[in-house]
C-alpha positions as CSV (number, residue, x, y, z in Angstrom):
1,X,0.0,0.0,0.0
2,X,1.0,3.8,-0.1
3,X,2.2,6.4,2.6
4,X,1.3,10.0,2.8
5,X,4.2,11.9,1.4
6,X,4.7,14.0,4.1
7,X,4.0,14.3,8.3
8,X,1.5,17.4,7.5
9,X,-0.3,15.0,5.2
10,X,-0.6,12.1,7.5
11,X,-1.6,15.1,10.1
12,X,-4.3,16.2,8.2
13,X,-6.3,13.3,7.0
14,X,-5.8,11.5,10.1
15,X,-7.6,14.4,11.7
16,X,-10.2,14.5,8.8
17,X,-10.8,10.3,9.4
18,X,-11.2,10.8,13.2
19,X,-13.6,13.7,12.7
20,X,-15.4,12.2,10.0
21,X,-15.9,8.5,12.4
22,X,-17.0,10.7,15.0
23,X,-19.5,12.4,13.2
24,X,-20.9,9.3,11.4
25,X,-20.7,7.3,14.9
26,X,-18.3,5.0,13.3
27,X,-15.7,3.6,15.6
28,X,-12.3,2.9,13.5
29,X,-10.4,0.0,14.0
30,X,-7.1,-1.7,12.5
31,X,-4.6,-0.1,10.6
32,X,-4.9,3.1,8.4
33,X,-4.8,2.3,4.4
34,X,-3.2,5.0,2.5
35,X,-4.2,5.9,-0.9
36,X,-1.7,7.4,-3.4
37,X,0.8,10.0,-1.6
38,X,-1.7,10.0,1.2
39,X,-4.7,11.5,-1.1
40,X,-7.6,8.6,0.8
41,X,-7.1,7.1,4.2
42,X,-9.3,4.3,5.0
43,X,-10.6,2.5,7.9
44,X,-12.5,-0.6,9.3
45,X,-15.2,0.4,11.2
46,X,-17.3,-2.4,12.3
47,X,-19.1,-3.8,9.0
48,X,-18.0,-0.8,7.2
49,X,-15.1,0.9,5.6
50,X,-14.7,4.7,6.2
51,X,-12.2,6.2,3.7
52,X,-11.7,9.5,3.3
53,X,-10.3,12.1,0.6
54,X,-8.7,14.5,-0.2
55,X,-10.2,17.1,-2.6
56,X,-8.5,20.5,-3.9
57,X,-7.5,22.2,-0.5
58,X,-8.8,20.1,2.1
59,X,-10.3,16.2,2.5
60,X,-14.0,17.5,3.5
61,X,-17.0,19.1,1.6
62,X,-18.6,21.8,4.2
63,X,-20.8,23.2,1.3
64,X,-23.0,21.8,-1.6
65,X,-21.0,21.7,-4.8
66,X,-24.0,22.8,-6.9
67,X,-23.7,20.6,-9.6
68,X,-26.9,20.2,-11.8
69,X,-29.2,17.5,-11.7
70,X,-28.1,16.8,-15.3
71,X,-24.3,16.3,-13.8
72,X,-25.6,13.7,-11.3
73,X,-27.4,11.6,-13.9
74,X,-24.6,11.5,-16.3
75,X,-22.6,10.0,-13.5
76,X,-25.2,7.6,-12.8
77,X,-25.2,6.7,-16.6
78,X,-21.6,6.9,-16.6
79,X,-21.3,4.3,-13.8
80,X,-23.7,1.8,-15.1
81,X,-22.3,1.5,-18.8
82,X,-18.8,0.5,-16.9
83,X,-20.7,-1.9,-15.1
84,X,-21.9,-3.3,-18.3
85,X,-18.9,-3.6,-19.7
86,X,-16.8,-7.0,-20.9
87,X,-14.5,-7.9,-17.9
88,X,-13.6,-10.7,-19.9
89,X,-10.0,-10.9,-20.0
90,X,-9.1,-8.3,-17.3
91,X,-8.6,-8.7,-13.5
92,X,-7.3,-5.8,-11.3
93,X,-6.9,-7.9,-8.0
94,X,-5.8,-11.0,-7.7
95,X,-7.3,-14.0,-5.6
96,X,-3.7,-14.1,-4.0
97,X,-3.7,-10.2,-2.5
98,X,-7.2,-11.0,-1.7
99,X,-6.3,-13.8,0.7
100,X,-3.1,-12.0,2.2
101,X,-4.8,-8.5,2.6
102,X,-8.1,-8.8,4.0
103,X,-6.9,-10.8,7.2
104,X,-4.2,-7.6,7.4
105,X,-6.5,-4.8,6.6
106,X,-9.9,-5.5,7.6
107,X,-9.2,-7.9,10.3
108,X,-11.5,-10.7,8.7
109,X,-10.7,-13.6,6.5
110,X,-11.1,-13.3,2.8
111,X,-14.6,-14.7,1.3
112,X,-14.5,-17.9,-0.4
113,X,-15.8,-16.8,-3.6
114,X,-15.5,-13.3,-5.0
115,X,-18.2,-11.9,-7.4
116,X,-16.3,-9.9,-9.9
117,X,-17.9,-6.8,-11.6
118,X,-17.0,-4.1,-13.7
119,X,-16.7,-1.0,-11.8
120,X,-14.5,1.8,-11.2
121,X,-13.2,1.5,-7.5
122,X,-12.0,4.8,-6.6
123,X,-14.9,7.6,-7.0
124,X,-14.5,10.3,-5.0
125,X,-14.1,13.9,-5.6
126,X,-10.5,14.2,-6.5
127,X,-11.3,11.8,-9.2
128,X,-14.7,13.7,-9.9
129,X,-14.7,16.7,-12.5
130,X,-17.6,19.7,-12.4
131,X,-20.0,20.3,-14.4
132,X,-19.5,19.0,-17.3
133,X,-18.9,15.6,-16.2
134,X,-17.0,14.3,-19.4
135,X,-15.9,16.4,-22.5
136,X,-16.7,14.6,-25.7
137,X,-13.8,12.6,-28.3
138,X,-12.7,15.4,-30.8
């Protein structure tokens, strides 16, 4: 897994996870799992995972982004035609890290079987544009 790249990173979104568990009533256990130069910092929390990121300037959204109703709909079509898509000959994460990381992250044994889907596995606002969602192919 990553690190954050710096002590005022770690800092900073381990402040924003503790305050965000608090103010969901979710109490954090196990080991912190950083995302990509400490962008996302994740938790087990019971029968949850509470990850948090980091967006422009800071890891929280204290106001609504205004996007229009038009925005969220092409996400929602956006995220179902990836879940349609072949997954034929294409796997991200292997039965092996599976078995070694869910015992070291979550604390629980992996499952025995794994339904695989399509999907996009990191959505959150860093990875998010405005309004428009998606510029069309020139």
């Amino acid at each position: 897994m990553y690190s954050p790249k710096d002590d005022a990173t770690r800092d900073r979104m381990t402040h924003a996870h503790q305050r965000a568990a608090q103010a969901l009533g979710v109490a954090c256990i196990g080991p912190a799992a950083w995302g990509w130069e400490g962008r996302t910092i994740g938790r087990p929390g019971g029968n949850t995972w509470l990850r948090v990121a980091a967006g422009p300037d800071r890891p929280d959204i204290d106001h609504d982004p205004q996007l229009p109703e038009h925005w969220w709909a092409d996400l929602r079509r956006a995220l179902d035609t990836i879940a349609k898509t072949d997954q034929a000959p294409r796997t991200t994460i292997r039965e092996s890290w599976i078995v070694r990381n869910f015992p070291r992250y979550l604390g629980i044994s992996a499952p025995a079987t794994v339904e695989r889907v399509t999907g996009h596995a990191d959505i959150q606002w860093a990875n998010l544009t405005g309004d428009p969602l998606t510029r069309p192919h020139r």
